[in-house]
N, C-alpha and C positions, 0 to 999 in steps of 0.2 A: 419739341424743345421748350425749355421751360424760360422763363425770365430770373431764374434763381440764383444766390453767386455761393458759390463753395468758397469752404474758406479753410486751411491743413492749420490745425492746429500744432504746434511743434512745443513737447514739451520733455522734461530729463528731471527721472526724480523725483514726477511730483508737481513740478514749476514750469509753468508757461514762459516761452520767452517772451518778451518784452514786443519784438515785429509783429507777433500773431496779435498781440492786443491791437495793434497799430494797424494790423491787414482787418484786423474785424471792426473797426472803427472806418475805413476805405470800403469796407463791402457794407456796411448802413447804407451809407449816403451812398452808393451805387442802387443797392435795392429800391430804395427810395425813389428814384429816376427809372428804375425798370420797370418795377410797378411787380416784384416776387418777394424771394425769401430768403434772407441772410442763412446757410446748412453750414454748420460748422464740423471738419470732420478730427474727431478724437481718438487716435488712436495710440495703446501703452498696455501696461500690466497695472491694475488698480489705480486706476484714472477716473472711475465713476465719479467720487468725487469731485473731481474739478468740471463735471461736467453744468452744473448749478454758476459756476461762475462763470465759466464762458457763456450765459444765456446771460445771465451780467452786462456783461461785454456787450451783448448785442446780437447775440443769433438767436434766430427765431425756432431752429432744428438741431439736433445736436445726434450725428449717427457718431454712436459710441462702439468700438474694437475696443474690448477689454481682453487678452490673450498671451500667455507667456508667449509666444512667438510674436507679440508685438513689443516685449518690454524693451528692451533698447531697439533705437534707431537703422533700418538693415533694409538697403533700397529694395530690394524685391519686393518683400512680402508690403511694403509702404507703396508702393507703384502699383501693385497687383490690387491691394485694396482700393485706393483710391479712384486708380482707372476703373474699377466695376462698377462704385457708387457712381462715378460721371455717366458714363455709359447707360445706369439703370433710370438716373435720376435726370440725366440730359439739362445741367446748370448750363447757365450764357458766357459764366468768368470762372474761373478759378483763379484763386489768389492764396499766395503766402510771403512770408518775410522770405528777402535775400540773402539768409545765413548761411553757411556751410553746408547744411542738411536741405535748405529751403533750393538753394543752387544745382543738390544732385540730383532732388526730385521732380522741381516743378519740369525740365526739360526732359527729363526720362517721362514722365506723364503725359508729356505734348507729343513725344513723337507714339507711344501706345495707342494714343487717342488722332495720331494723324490731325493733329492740329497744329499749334502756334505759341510760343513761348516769348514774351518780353520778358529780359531782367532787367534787373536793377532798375527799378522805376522812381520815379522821384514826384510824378504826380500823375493824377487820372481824373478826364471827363470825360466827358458825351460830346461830338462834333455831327449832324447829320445823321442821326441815330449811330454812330459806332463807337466806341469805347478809344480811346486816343490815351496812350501812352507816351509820358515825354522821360526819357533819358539821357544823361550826360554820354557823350560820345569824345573819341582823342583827348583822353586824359584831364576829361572834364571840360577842355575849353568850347563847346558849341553842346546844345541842346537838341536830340533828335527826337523827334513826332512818329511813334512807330503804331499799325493799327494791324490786328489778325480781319483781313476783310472778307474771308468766306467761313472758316474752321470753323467749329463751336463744340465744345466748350472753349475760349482762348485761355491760356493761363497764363501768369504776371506774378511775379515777384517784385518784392516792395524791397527799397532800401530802407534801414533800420534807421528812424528817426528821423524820415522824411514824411512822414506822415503823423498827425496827431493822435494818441493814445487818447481812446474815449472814456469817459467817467464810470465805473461801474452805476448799475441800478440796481438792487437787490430786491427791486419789487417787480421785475421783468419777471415772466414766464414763457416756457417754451418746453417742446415736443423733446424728449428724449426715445430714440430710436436704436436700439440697438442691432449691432450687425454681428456678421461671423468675417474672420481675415479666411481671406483666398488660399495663400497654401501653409501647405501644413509645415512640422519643423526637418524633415527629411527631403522635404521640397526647398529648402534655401540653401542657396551653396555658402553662403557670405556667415561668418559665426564671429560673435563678440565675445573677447576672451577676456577685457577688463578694461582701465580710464586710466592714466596718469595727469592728474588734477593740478590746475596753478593753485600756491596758496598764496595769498593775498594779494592787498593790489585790486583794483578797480577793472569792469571790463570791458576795452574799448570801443565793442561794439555797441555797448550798456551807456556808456557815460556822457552824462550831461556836460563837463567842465574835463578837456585835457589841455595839458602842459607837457609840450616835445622839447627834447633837445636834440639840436646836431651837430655838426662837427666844430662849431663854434664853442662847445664847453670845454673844449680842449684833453677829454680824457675821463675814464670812469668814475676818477671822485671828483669833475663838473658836473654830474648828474646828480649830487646830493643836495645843490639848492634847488632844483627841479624838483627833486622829490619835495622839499621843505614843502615848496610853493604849490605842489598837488595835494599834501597831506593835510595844509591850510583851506585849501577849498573843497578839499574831499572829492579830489579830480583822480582821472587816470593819468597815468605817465605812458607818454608817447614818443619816439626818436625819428628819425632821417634813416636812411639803408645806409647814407657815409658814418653814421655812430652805430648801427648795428654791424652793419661790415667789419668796422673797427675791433668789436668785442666788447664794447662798453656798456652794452645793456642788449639783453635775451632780443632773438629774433619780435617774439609774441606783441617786442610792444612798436612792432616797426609802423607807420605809416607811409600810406604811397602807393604808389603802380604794382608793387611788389610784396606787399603788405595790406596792411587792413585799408578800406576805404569806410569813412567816419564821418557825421555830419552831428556835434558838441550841439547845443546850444554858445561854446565859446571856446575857443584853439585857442594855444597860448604858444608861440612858437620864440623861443629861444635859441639864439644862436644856427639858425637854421637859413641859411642860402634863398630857400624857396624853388630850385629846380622843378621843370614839369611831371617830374614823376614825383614828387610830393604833393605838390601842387593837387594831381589828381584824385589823394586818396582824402583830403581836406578844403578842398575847395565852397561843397557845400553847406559848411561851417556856417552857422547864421552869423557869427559875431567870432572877427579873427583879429589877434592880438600880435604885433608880431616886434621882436628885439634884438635887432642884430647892431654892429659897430659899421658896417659897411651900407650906407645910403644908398646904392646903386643894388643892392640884394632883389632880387627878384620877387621877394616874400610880402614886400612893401607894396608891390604893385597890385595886389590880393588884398592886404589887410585893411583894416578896417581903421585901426588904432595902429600906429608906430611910433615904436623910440629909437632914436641911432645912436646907441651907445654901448657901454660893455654889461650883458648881463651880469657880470659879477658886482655889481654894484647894484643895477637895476633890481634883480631880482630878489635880494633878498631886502631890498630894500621896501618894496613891492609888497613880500611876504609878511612884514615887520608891522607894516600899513595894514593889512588886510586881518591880520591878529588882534590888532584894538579894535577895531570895527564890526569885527564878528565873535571879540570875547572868545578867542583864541589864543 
C-alpha cells in the first residue's frame, strides 16, 4: 500500500470542472501529511493536452486514458479503469468532486474495490493517523465525522466549493504516464447518443453569487427583478421547489433537498420561507442574504443579513445601488 492519493479528473469537452481543481487542491495538503504523491487520473478522447495543467494544479503523476471509448462519460469503462489503476497502484484516498458523474463513480469504485465511500464532504483531516471526513447529515442541520477505518484505498467525494481551489503554477513538473482503458467498445452496454445543453445562465453548481426566488415573488414575471439583481452581479438564478412546482421557472434552477445542493460565496434568497428542505441545499452558503415581509420566516434564523419587507421595493432597489457602485 502506498501513501499516495488518486485523484478522477472529470472533464467534458476539453474543460475540467471546477471540484477536480478543488479535489486536487484537498489531495496536496493530504499528500503532504502522508508523506506520498498527489496521481491524478485523466481520462477522455484528446485530453493529452490538459494533462500539463493538471500538474498545474498540483499532481505530481498524471496516468493519462486517452481513447474513443473514453470520450464521453460512461460508468463502466470509468469504474473499470479506475479500479485497475487503484488496485495496480494501491493509493491510501481516492478523491473526486460530488458532481453528478463524481456521485455515480466514486461508490461504483468503492464497492469494486470492497472498500468505503464518504460523500459529499465538506472538510478533511487526519485524527490519530486516519483520514476524518465531516459531512452535513438531516438536511444539513448536524455535522457527521465519518472514517473508512480498515478498507484501503477509501474514496471521498468533495462538495463543489467547499474546498479551496488552488492557484495554478506553470513551473511545476510531473510524470506523465500513460495507460490503456480496460474494455473495449463491444464490451460497454451503456452508449451516448448525444447532450441537450442549457443556454445561458450561470451554473449553480459553478456560481460564486446566487439570487433565489420563492413563492414570495408572487408569479413568473416576479422573477424578473431576480434575474435584474443576478445579471447585476453576474450571479446564478436559483428558486424554492414551491416556485418550481408552480412552473415559474425550469426545474434546473431549483435549490433544496430535491434539487441542487450549493455552497455561493453569498445566497440571496428572496421571497423565500426558508423550509428545511431549502434550507438543506444552501445552508452551507458562506454569506446568506435573506428578504422576505414575514419576520417569523424561517430563512431569517440561517441568515446572515435580513430585511423584513416586500422585495419588490427592496430588490430592485438593491439592484439600482449595486449598478452605481459597480459601473453597471
Amino acid at each position: 500500500m502506498s501513501r499516495d492519493v488518486f485523484v478522477w479528473i472529470e472533464q467534458f469537452n476539453g474543460q475540467v470542472a471546477s471540484p477536480s481543481w478543488e479535489s486536487l487542491g484537498a489531495a496536496r495538503r493530504l499528500s503532504q501529511q502522508l508523506g506520498g504523491q498527489v496521481c491524478a487520473c485523466l481520462f477522455g478522447q484528446g485530453v493529452e493536452g490538459l494533462a500539463q495543467e493538471v500538474i498545474a494544479y498540483g499532481a505530481d503523476k498524471v496516468f493519462l486514458a486517452d481513447d474513443p471509448t473514453l470520450a464521453d462519460f460512461r460508468l463502466e469503462p470509468y469504474a473499470a479503469l479506475l479500479t485497475g489503476l487503484a488496485r495496480q497502484h494501491q493509493p491510501e484516498v481516492i478523491l473526486m468532486g460530488a458532481t453528478f458523474r463524481g456521485r455515480d463513480l466514486g461508490p461504483a469504485v468503492a464497492v469494486d474495490l470492497e472498500s468505503g465511500c464518504v460523500a459529499d464532504c465538506t472538510a478533511l483531516e487526519f485524527q490519530d493517523g486516519q483520514l476524518v471526513a465531516i459531512r452535513p447529515i438531516y438536511a444539513g442541520k448536524l455535522l457527521s465525522t465519518c472514517t473508512v477505518p480498515e478498507r484501503r484505498p477509501a474514496v471521498f467525494t468533495l462538495r463543489a466549493r467547499a474546498f479551496p481551489k488552488p492557484e495554478p503554477d506553470s513551473s511545476r513538473t510531473g510524470e506523465v504516464i500513460r495507460v490503456a482503458p480496460v474494455l473495449k467498445e463491444e464490451e460497454i452496454p451503456t452508449k451516448v447518443v448525444g447532450f441537450q445543453e442549457a443556454v445561458g445562465g450561470v451554473n449553480l453548481a459553478d456560481a460564486a453569487i446566487i439570487v433565489s426566488g420563492g413563492r414570495g415573488v408572487g408569479g413568473p414575471e416576479g422573477f424578473e427583478p431576480i434575474r435584474e439583481l443576478a445579471r447585476t452581479l453576474k450571479a446564478a438564478v436559483g428558486a424554492s421547489r414551491a416556485a418550481v412546482d408552480a412552473g415559474w421557472v425550469p426545474y434546473e434552477h431549483q435549490v433544496g433537498q430535491t434539487g441542487k445542493t450549493v455552497s455561493p460565496d453569498l445566497y440571496v434568497a428572496c421571497g423565500i420561507s426558508g423550509a428545511i428542505q431549502h434550507q438543506a441545499g444552501m445552508r452551507t452558503s458562506k454569506v446568506i442574504v435573506a428578504i422576505n415581509k414575514d419576520p417569523e420566516a424561517p430563512i431569517f434564523q440561517l441568515a446572515h443579513y435580513g430585511i423584513v419587507g416586500d422585495l419588490f421595493k427592496y430588490v430592485p432597489a438593491l439592484t439600482a445601488e449595486l449598478k452605481k457602485r459597480l459601473g453597471g
